[in-house]
N, C-alpha and C positions, 0 to 999 in steps of 0.2 A: 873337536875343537873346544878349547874352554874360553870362552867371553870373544869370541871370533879371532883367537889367535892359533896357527896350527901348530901342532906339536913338533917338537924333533922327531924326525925318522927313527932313529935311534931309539930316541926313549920310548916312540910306541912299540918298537921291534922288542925292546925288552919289558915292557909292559905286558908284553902276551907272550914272553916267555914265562913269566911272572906273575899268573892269574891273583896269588893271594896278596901279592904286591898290589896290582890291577885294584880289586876290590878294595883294596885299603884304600887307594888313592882318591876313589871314586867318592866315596861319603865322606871327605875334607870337604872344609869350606871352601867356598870359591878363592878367596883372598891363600888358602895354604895351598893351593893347585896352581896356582900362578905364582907361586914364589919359588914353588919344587919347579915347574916349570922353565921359568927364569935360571934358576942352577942349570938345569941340562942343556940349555941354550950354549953353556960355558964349556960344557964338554966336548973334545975334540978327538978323543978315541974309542972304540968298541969298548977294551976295557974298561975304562973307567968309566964310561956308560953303563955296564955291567956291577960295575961296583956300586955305583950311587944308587941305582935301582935295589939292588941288592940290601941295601943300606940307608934304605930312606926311612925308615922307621926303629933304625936301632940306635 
C-alpha cells in the first residue's frame, strides 16, 4: 500500500514480474508513486498493464 491506497492487482502482478521495474518504483517519492499509481488505476487490460509497467521509466 502507498499512503493507505491499494494497489491495482494488475500493476502488482506485473511489478513482480518486473523486479528491476519493482526497485525503481520503490525509491520514488511518495507524491511520483501515486501518480504512477493513479495511471494504472486507468488501465483496463493485461496488456497495456504490461506495457506501462514496461515503460514507466523510459
Amino acid at each position: 500500500m502507498i499512503d493507505n491506497q491499494e494497489l491495482p492487482i494488475g500493476f502488482t502482478m506485473e511489478l513482480a514480474q518486473h523486479s528491476h521495474v519493482l526497485n525503481r518504483f520503490a525509491q520514488l517519492p511518495q507524491a511520483e508513486q501515486t501518480s504512477i499509481v493513479n495511471g494504472a488505476k486507468e488501465i483496463k487490460s493485461r496488456n497495456e498493464m504490461r506495457n506501462y509497467v514496461e515503460n514507466m521509466f523510459q
